[in-house]
C-alpha positions as CSV (number, residue, x, y, z in Angstrom):
1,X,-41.2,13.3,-35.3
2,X,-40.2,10.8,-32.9
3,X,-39.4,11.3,-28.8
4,X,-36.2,10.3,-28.4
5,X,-35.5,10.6,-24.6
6,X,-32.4,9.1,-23.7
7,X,-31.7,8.6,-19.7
8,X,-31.8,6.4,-17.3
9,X,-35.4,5.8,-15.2
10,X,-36.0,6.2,-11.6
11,X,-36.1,2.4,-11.1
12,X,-32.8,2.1,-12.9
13,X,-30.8,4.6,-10.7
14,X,-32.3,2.5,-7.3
15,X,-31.4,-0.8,-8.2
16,X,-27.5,0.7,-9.7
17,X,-27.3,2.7,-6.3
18,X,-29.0,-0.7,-4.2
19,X,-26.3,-2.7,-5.7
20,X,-23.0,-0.5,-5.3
21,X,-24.0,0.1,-1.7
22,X,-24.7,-4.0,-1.2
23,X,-21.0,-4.2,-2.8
24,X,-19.6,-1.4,-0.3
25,X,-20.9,-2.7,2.7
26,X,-19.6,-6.0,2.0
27,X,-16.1,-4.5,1.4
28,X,-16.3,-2.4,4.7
29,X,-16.8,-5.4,6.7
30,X,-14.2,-7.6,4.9
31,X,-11.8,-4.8,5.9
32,X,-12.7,-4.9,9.7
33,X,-10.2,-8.0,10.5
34,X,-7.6,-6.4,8.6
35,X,-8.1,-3.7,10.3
36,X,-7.5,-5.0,13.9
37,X,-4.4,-6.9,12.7
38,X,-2.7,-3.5,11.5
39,X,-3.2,-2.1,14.8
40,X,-1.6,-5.3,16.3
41,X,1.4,-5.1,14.2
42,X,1.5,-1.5,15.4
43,X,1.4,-2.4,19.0
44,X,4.3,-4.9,18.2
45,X,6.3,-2.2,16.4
46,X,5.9,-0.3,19.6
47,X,6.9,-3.3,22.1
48,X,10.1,-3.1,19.7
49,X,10.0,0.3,20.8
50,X,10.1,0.1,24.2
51,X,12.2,-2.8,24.5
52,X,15.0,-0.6,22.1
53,X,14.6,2.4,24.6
54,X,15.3,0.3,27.5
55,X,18.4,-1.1,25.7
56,X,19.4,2.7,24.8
57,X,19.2,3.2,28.3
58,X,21.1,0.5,29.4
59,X,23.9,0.7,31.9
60,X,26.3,-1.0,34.1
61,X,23.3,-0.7,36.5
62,X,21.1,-2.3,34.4
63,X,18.0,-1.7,33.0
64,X,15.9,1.4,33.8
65,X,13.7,1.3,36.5
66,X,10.3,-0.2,36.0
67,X,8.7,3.5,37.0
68,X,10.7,4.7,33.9
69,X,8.3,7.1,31.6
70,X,8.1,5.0,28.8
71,X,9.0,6.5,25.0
72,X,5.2,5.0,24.3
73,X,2.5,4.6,26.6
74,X,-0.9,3.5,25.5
75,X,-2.2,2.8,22.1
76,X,-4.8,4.6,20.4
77,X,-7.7,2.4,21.6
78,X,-6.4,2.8,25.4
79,X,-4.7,-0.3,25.6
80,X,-1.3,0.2,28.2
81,X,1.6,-1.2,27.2
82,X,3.4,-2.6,29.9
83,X,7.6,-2.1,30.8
84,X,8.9,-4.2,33.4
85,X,12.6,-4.2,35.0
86,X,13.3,-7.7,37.1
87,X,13.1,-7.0,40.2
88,X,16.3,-10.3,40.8
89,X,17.9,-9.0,38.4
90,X,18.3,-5.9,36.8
91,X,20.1,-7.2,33.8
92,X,16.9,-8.4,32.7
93,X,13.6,-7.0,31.5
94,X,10.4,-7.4,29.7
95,X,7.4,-5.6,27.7
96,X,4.4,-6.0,26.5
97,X,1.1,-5.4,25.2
98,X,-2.7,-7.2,24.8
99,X,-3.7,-7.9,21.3
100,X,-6.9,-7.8,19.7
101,X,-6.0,-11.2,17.7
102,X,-4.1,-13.9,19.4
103,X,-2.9,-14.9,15.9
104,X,0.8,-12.9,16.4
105,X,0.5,-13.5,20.6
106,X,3.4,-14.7,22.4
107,X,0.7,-16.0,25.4
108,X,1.8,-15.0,28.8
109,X,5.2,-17.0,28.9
110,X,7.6,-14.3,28.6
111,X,5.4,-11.3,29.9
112,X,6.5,-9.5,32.7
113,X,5.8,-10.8,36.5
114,X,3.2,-9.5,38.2
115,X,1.7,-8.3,35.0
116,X,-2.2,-8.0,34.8
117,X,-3.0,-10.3,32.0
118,X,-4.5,-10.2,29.4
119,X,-8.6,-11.0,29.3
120,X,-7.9,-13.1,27.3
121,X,-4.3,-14.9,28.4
122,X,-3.6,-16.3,24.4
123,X,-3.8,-12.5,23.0
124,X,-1.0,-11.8,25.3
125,X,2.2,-10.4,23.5
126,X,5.5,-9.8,25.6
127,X,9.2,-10.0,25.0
128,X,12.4,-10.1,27.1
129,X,15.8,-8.6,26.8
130,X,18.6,-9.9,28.9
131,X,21.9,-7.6,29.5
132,X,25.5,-8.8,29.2
């Protein structure tokens, strides 16, 4: 009578585990800039956010104060996101956020004076609203 063992040998099952872990890692860190960009279009949603609360709260006195509590604060990673009522004029105001990726920034042209900037100034992403 003949052995027949079917199966797969120890060396097989290390090289098929060796290669989907190879092809897993390199999916993992393909992922990682894709990654940081959903959380930047995240803190833009939220900017959105901000900016819609303080138009909510508009009045014939203008925007809410720039000690308002804000409807969002800081992001999950700690970063603050910043609400600003011009301080000339209280028909205008402005918000914003740092990014991770300067690819949807704004820069630091419309963020709010006397902001802390960014650490990097390009990653910078702000946005004014001007009352009527």
């Amino acid at each position: 009578m003949k052995n027949n063992q079917q199966g797969f040998t120890l060396i097989e099952m290390l090289v098929v585990v060796a290669i989907v872990g190879l092809l897993s890692s390199v999916v993992v860190v393909g992922l990682g800039g894709a990654r940081s960009k959903a959380r930047d279009a995240k803190r833009i949603a939220e900017v959105q956010t901000i900016l819609n609360w303080a138009e909510l709260n508009y009045t014939n006195a203008g925007y809410p104060s720039s000690s308002a509590v804000l409807p969002v604060s800081f992001d999950p990673q700690g970063k603050a996101y910043v609400y600003v009522r011009d301080a000339a004029d209280d028909q205008k105001a402005a918000a914003g956020i740092c990014l991770e990726n300067s690819e949807s920034a704004t820069g630091a042209t419309d963020c709010p004076a006397g902001w802390v900037a960014c650490t990097v100034p390009a990653n910078a992403y702000c946005k004014k609203v001007t009352g009527q």
